[in-house]
Backbone as CSV, one residue per row, in Angstrom:
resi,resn,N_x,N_y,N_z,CA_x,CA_y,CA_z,C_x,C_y,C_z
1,UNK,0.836,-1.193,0.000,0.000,0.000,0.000,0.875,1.249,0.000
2,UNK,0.483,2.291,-0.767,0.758,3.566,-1.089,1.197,4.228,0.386
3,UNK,2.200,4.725,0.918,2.340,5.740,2.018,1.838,7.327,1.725
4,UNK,1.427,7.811,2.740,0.623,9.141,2.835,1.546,9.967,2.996
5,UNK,2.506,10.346,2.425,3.563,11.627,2.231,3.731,12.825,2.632
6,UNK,2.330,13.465,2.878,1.964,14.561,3.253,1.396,14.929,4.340
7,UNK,1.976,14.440,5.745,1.533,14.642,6.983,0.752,16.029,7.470
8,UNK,1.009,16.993,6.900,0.227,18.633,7.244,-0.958,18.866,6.536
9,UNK,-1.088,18.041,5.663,-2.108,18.278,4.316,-3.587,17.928,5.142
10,UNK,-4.716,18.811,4.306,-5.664,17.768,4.904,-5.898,16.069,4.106
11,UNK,-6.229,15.578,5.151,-6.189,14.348,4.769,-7.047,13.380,5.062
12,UNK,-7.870,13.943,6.231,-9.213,12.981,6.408,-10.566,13.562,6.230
13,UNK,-11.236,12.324,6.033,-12.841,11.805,6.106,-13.193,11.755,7.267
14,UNK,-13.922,12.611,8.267,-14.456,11.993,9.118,-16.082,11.931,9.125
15,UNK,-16.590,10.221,9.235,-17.635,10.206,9.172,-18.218,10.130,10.743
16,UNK,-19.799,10.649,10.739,-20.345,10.884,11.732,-21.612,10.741,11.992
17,UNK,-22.248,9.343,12.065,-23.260,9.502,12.207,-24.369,9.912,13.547
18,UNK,-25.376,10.561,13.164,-26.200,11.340,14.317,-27.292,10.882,14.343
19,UNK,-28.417,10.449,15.740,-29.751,10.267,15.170,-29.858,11.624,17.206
20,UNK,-30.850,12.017,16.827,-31.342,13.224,17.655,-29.954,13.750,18.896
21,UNK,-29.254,14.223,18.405,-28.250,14.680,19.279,-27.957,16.700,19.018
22,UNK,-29.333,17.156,19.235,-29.454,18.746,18.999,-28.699,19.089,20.440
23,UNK,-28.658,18.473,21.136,-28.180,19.441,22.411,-26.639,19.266,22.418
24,UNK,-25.837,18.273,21.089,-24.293,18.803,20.984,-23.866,18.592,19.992
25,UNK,-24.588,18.054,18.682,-24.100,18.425,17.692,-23.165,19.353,17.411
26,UNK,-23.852,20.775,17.575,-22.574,22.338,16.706,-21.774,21.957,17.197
27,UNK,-21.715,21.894,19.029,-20.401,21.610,19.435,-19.326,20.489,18.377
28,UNK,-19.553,19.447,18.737,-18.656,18.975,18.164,-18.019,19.021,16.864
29,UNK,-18.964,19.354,15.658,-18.799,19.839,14.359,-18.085,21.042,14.828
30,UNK,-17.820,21.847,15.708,-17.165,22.805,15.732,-15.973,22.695,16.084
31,UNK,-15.985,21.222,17.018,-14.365,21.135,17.360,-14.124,20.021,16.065
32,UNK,-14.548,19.049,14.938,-14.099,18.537,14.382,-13.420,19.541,13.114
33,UNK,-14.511,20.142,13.305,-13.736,21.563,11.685,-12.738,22.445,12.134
34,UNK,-12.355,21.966,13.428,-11.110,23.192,14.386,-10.134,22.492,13.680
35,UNK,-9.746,20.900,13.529,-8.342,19.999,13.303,-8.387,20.496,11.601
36,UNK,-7.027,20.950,11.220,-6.052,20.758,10.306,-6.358,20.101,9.606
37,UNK,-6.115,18.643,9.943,-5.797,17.494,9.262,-7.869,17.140,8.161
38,UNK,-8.654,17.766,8.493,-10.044,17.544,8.089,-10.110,17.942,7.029
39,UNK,-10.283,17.149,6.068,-10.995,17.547,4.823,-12.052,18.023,4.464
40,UNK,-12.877,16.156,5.121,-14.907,16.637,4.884,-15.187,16.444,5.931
41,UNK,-16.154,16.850,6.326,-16.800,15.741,7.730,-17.993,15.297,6.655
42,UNK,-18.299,14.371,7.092,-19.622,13.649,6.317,-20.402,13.098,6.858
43,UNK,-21.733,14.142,7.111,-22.292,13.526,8.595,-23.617,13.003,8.153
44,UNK,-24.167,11.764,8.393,-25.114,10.980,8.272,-26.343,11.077,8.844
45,UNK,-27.450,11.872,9.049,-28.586,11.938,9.858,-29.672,11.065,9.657
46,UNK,-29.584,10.103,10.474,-30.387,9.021,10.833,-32.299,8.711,11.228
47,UNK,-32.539,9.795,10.642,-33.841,10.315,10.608,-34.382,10.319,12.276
48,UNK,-33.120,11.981,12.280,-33.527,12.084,13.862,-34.922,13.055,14.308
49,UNK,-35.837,12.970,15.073,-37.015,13.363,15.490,-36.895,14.609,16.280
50,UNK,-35.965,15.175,16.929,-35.819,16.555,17.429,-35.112,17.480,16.303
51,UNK,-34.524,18.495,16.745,-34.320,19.395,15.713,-32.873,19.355,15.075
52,UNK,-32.450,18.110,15.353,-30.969,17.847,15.081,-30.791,18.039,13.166
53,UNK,-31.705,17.513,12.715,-31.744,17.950,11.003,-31.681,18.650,10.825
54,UNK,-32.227,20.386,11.294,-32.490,21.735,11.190,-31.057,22.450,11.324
55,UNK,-30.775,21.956,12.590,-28.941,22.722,12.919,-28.552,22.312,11.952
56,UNK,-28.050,20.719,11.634,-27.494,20.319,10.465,-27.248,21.242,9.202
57,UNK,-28.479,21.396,8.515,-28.699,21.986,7.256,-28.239,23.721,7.496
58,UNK,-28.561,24.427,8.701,-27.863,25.351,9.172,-26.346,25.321,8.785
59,UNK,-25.641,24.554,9.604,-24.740,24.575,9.600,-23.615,24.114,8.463
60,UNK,-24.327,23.103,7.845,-23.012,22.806,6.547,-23.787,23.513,4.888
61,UNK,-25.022,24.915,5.254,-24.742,26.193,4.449,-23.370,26.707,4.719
62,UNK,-22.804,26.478,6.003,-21.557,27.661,6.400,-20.262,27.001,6.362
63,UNK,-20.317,25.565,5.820,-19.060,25.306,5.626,-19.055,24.201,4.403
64,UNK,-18.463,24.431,3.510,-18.288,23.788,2.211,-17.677,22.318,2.813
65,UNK,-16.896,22.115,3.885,-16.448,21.213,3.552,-17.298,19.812,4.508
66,UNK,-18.494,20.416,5.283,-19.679,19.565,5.578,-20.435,18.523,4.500
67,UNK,-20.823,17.775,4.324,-21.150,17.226,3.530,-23.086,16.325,4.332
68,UNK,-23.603,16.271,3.582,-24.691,16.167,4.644,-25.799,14.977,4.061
69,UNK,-25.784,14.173,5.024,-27.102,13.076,4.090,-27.879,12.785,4.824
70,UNK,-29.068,12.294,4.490,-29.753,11.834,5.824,-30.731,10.579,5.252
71,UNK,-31.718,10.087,6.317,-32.234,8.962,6.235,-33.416,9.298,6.305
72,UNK,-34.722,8.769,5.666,-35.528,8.735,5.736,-36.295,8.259,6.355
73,UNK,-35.809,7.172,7.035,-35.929,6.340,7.813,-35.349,6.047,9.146
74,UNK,-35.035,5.667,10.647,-34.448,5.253,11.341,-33.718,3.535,10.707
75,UNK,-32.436,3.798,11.053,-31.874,2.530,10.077,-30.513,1.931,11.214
76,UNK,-30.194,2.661,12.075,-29.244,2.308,13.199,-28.016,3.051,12.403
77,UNK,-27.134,2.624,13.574,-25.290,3.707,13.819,-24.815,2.796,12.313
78,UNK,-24.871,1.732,12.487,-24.106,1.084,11.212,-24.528,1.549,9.851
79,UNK,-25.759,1.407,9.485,-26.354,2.072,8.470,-26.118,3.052,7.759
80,UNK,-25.714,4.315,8.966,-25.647,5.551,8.899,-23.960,5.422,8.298
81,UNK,-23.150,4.492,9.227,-21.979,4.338,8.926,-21.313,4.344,7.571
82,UNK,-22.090,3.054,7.217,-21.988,2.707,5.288,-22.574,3.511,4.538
83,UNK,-23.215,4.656,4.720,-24.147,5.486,4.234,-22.413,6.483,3.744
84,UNK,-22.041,6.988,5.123,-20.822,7.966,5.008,-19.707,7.395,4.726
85,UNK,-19.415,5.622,4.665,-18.354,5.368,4.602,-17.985,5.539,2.908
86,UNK,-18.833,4.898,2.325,-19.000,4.796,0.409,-18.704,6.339,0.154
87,UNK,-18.859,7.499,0.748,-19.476,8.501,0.120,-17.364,9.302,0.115
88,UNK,-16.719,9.006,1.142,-15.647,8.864,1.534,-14.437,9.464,0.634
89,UNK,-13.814,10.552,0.401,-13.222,10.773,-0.152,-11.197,10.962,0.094
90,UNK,-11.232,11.260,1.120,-10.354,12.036,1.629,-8.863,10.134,1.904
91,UNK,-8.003,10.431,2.256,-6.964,9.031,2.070,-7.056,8.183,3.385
92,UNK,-7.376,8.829,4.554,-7.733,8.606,5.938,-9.188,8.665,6.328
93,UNK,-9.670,7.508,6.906,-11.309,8.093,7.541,-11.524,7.751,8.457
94,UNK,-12.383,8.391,9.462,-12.441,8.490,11.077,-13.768,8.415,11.442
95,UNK,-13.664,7.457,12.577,-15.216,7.155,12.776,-15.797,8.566,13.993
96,UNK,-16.246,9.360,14.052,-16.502,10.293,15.225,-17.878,10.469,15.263
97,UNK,-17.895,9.915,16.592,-19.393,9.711,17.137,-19.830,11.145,17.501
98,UNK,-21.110,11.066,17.590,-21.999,12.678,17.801,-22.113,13.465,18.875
99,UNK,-21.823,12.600,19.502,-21.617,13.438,20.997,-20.397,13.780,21.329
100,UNK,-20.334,13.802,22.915,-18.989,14.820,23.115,-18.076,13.728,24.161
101,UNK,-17.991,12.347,23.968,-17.290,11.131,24.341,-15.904,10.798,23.738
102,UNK,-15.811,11.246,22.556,-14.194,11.405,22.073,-14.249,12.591,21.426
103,UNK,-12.473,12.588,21.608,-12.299,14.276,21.467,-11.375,14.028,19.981
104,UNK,-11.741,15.487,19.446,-11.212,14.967,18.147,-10.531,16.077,17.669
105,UNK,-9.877,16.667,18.877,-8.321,17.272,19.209,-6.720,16.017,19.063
106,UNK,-7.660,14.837,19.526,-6.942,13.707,19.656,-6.898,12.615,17.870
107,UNK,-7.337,13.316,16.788,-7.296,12.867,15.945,-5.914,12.133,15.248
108,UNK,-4.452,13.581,15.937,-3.755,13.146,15.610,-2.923,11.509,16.574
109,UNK,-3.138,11.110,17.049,-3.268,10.002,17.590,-3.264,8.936,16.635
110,UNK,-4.259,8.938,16.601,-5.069,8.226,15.459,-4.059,7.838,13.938
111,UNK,-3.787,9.295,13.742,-3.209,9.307,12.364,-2.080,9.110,11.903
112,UNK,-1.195,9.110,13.766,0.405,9.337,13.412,1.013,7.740,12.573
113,UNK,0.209,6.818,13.402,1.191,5.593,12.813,0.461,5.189,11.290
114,UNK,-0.618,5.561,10.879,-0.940,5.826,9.256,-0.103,6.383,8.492
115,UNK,0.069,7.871,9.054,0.918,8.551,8.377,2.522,8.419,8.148
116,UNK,2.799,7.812,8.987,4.063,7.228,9.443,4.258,5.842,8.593
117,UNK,3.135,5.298,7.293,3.631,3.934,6.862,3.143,2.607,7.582
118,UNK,2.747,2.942,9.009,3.416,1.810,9.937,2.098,1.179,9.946
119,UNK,0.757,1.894,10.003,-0.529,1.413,10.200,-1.413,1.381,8.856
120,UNK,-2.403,0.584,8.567,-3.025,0.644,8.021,-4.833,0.733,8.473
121,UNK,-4.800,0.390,9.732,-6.218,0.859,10.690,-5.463,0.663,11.950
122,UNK,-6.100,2.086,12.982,-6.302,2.292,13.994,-7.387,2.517,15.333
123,UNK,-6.967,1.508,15.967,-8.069,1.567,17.241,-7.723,2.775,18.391
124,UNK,-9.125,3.482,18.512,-8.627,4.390,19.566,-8.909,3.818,20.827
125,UNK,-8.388,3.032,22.347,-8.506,2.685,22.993,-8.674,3.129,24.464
126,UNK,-9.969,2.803,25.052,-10.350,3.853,26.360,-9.401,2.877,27.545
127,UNK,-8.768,1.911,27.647,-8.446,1.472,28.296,-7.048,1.238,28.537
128,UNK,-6.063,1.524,27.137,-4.677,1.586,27.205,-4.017,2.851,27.660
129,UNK,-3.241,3.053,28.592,-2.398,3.853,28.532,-3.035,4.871,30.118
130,UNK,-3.021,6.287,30.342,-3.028,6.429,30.997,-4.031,8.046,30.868
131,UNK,-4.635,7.932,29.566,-5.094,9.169,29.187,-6.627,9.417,30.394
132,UNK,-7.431,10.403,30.229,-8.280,10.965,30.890,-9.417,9.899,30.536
133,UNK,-9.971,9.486,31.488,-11.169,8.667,31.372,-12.343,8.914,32.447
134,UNK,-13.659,9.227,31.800,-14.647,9.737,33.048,-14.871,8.227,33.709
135,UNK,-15.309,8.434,35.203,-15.641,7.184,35.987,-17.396,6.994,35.721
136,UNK,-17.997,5.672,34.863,-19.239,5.789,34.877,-19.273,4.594,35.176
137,UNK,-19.892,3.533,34.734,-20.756,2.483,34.936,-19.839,1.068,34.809
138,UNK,-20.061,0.630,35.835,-19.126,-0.296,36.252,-19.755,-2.169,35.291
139,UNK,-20.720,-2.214,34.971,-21.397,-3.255,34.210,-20.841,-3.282,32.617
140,UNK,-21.206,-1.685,32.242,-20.321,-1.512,31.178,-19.046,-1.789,30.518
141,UNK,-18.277,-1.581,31.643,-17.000,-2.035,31.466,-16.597,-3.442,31.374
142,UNK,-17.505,-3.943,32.301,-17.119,-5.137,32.591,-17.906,-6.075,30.837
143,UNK,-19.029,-5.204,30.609,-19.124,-6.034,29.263,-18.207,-5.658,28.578
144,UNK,-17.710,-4.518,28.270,-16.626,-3.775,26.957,-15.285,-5.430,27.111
145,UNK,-15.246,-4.927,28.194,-13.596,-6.595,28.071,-14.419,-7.807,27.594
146,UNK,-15.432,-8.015,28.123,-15.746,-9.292,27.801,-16.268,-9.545,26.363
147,UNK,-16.807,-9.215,25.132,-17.101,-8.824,24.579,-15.557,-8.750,23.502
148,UNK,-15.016,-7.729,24.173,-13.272,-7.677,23.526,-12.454,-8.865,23.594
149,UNK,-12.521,-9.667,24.834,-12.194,-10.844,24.826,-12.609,-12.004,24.111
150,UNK,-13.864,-12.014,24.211,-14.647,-13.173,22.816,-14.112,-12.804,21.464
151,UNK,-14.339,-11.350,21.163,-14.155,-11.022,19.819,-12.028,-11.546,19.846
152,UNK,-11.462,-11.070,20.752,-9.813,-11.681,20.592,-10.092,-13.085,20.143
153,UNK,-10.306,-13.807,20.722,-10.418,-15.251,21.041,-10.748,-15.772,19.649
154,UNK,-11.282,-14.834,18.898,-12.311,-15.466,17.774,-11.127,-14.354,16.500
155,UNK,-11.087,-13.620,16.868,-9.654,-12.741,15.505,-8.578,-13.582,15.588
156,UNK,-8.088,-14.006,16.954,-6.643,-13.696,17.636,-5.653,-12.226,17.268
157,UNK,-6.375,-11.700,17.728,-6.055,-9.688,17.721,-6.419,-10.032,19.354
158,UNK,-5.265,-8.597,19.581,-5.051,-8.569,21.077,-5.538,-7.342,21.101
159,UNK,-6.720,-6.832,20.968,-7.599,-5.589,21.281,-7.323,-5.468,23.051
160,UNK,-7.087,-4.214,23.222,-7.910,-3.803,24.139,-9.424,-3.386,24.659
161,UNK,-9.562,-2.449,23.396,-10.669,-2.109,23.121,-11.822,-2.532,21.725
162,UNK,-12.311,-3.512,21.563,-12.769,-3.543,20.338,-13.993,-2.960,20.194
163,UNK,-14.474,-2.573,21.206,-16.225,-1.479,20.919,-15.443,-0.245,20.734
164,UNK,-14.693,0.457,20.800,-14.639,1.922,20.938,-14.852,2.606,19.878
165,UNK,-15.415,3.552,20.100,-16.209,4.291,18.654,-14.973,4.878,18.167
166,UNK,-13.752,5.121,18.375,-12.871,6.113,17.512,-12.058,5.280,16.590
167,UNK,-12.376,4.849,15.139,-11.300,4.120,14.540,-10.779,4.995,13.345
168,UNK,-9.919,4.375,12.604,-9.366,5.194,12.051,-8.902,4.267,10.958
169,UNK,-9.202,4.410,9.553,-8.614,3.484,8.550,-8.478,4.009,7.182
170,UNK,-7.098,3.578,6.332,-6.813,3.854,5.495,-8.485,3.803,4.399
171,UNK,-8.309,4.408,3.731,-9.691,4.359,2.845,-9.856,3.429,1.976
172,UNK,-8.699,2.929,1.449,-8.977,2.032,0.139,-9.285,0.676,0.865
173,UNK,-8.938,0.419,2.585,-9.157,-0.612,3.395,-10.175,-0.730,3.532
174,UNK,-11.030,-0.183,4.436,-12.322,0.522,4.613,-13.733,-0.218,3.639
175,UNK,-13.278,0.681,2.874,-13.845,0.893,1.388,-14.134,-0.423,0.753
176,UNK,-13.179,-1.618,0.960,-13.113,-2.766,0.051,-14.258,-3.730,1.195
177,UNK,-14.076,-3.562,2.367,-14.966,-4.550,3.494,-16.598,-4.194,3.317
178,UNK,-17.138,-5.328,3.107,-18.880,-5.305,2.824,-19.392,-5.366,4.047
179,UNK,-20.527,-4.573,4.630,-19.986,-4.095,6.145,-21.698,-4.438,5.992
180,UNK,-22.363,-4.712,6.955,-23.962,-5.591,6.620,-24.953,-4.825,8.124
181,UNK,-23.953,-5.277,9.173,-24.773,-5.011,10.230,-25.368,-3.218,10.674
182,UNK,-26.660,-3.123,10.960,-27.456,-1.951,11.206,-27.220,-0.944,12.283
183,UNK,-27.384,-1.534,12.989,-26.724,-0.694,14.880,-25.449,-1.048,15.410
184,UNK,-25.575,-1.461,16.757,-24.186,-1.180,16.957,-23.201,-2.842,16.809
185,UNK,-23.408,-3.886,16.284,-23.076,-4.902,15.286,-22.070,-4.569,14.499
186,UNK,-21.345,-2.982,14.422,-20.788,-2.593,13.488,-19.562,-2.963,13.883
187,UNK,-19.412,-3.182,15.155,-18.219,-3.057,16.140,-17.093,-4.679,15.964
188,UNK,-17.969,-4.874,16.079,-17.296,-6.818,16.359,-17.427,-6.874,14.699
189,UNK,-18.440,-6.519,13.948,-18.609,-7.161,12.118,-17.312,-6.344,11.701
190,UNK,-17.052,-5.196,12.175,-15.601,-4.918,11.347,-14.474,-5.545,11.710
191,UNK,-14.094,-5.357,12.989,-13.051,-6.272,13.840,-12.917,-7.274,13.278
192,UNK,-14.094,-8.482,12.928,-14.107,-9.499,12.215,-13.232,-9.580,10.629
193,UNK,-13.766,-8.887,10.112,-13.830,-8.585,8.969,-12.108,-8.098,8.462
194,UNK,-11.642,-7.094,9.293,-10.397,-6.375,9.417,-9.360,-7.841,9.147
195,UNK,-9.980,-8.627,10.831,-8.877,-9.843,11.219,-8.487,-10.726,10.011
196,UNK,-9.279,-10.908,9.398,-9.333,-11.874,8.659,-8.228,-11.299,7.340
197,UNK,-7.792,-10.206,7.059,-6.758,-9.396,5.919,-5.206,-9.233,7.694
198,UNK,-5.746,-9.591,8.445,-4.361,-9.722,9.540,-3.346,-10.835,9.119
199,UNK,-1.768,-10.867,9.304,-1.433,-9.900,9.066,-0.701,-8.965,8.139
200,UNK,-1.160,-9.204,7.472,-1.202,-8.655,6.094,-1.729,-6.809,6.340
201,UNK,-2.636,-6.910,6.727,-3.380,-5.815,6.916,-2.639,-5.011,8.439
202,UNK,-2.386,-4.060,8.521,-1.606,-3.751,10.131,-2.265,-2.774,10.797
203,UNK,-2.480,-3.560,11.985,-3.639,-2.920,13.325,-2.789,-2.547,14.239
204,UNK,-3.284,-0.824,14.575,-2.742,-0.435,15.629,-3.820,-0.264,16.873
205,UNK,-3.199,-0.263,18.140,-4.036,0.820,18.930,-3.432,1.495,19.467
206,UNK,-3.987,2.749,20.039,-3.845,3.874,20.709,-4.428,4.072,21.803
207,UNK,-3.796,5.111,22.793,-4.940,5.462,23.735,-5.307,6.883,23.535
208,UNK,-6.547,6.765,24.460,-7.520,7.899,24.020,-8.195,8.567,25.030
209,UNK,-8.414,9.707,25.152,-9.132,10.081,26.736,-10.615,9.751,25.887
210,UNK,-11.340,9.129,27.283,-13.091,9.200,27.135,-13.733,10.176,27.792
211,UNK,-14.517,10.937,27.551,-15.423,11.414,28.351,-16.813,11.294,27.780
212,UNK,-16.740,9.888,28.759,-18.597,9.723,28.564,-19.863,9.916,29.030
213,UNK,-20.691,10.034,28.962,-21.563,10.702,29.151,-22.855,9.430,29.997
214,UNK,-23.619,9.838,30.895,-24.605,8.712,31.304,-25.873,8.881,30.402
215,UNK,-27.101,7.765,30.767,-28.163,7.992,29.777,-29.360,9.512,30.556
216,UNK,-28.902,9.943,31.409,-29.671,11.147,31.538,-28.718,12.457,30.748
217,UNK,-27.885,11.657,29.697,-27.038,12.835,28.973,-27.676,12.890,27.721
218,UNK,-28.146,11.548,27.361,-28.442,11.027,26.238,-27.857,10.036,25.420
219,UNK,-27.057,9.062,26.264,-26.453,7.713,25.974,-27.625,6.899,25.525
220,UNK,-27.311,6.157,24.094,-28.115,5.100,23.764,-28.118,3.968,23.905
221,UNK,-26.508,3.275,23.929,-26.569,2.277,23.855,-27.091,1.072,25.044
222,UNK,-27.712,0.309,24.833,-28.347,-0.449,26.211,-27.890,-2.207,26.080
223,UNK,-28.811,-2.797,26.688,-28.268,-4.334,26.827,-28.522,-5.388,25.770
224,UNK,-29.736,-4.528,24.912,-29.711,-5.362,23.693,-28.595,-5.510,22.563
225,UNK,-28.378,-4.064,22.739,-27.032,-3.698,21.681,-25.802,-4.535,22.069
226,UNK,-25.725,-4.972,23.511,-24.291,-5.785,24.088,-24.807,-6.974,23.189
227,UNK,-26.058,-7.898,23.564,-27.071,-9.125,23.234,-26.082,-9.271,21.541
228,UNK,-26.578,-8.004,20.622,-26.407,-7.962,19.307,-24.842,-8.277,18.726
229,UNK,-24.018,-7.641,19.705,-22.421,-7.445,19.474,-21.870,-8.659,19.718
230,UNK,-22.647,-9.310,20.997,-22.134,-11.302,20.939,-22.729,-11.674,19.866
231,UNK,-23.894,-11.630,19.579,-24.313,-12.292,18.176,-23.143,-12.452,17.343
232,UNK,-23.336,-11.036,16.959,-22.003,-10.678,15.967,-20.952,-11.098,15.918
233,UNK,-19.931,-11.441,16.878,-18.808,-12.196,17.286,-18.788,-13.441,16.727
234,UNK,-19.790,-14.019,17.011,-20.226,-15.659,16.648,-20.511,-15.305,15.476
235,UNK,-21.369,-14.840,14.839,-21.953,-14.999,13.361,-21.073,-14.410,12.133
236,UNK,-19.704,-13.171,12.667,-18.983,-12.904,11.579,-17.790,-13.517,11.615
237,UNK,-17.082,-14.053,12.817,-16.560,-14.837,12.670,-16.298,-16.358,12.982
238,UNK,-17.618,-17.290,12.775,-17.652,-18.560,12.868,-18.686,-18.753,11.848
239,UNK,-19.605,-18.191,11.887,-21.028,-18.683,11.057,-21.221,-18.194,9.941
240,UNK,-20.143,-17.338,9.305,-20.484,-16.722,7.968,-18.943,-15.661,7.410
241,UNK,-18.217,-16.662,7.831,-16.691,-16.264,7.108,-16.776,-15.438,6.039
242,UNK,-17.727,-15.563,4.976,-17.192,-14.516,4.157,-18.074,-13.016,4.315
């Protein structure tokens, strides 16, 4: 694979999908269009029911390099995902979730060992290293390893983190994986999917500060979505290899 030569240049895609997140959307579109390194953002609206469509269309009138689609439908995070991933232009693309749980000051993280040759996808990891992490829910965590551990067991990738919403992958990588699952399935079906071009294909991780948010913030994800992500484990990589 081609090395990225031009470390100052802009150089990423970051996709973003949203379903009703009006109370921080600007924010974060405001700190994602702050980084350098941004090309488009390409943000996916998931046929959200508060006024999160309205800011939207507001807001990427005022910046050319917004890019804006939406759903007609409620279709889940994955959906929205493949919606922005195809659409993808830029040599780097970044998964950045809608809220204000990763910071994307920390992009370059992400990008150094891409840019550097050395990576070809990067995991941003809430659990390596020693960065800022809010203290929330202790069940959570305890599924995030377990969950990371099945999905190891079943790659043989030594994730720390394999749910974490911040990844980061060369585009033409990306781009080539047929990516199926709707909600949050997206997590373990790529991991899967990635492992299987390992190692051939070269996985990094990183660490990453979290600051997450509880569900009186407006956290979605719940226990079905964990239910869905074991599915997933088992079904992308044992029950349907290709």
């Amino acid at each position: 694979m081609n090395e990225i030569t031009e470390p100052n240049r802009r150089c990423l895609s970051v996709i973003m999908p949203i379903y009703n997140e009006a109370a921080t959307v600007a924010e974060i579109i405001r700190r994602v269009l702050q980084q350098d390194s941004v090309q488009e953002l390409i943000i996916v609206d998931d046929c959200s029911s508060d006024a999160t469509l309205e800011v939207l269309r507001k807001l990427a009138s005022e910046d050319n390099r917004i890019r804006l689609f939406s759903h007609d439908v409620n279709c889940g995070k994955g959906a929205a995902l493949r919606t922005g991933l195809k659409e993808a232009l830029a040599d780097v693309v970044v998964i950045q979730d809608a809220d204000l749980e990763y910071d994307p000051a920390e992009y370059g993280k992400l990008l150094k060992p891409i840019l550097n040759g050395q990576a070809d996808v990067v995991y941003g990891s809430r659990f390596l290293g020693s960065e800022a992490h809010r203290v929330l829910y202790y069940w959570h965590s305890v599924g995030n390893y377990f969950l990371t551990l099945l999905s190891n067991m079943a790659t043989n990738l030594n994730l720390t983190d394999m749910e974490t919403g911040f990844k980061a992958f060369r585009r033409e990588v990306i781009q080539k994986i047929n990516l199926v699952e709707n909600r949050f399935g997206f997590e373990p079906e790529v991991t899967a999917k990635l492992a299987r071009l390992h190692p051939k294909l070269r996985i990094y991780e990183v660490a990453v500060s979290y600051y997450g948010r509880t569900y009186e913030d407006g956290k979605k994800i719940g226990w079905r979505d964990g239910v869905r992500a074991l599915i997933s484990i088992f079904k992308y990589n044992f029950f349907n290899p290709k």
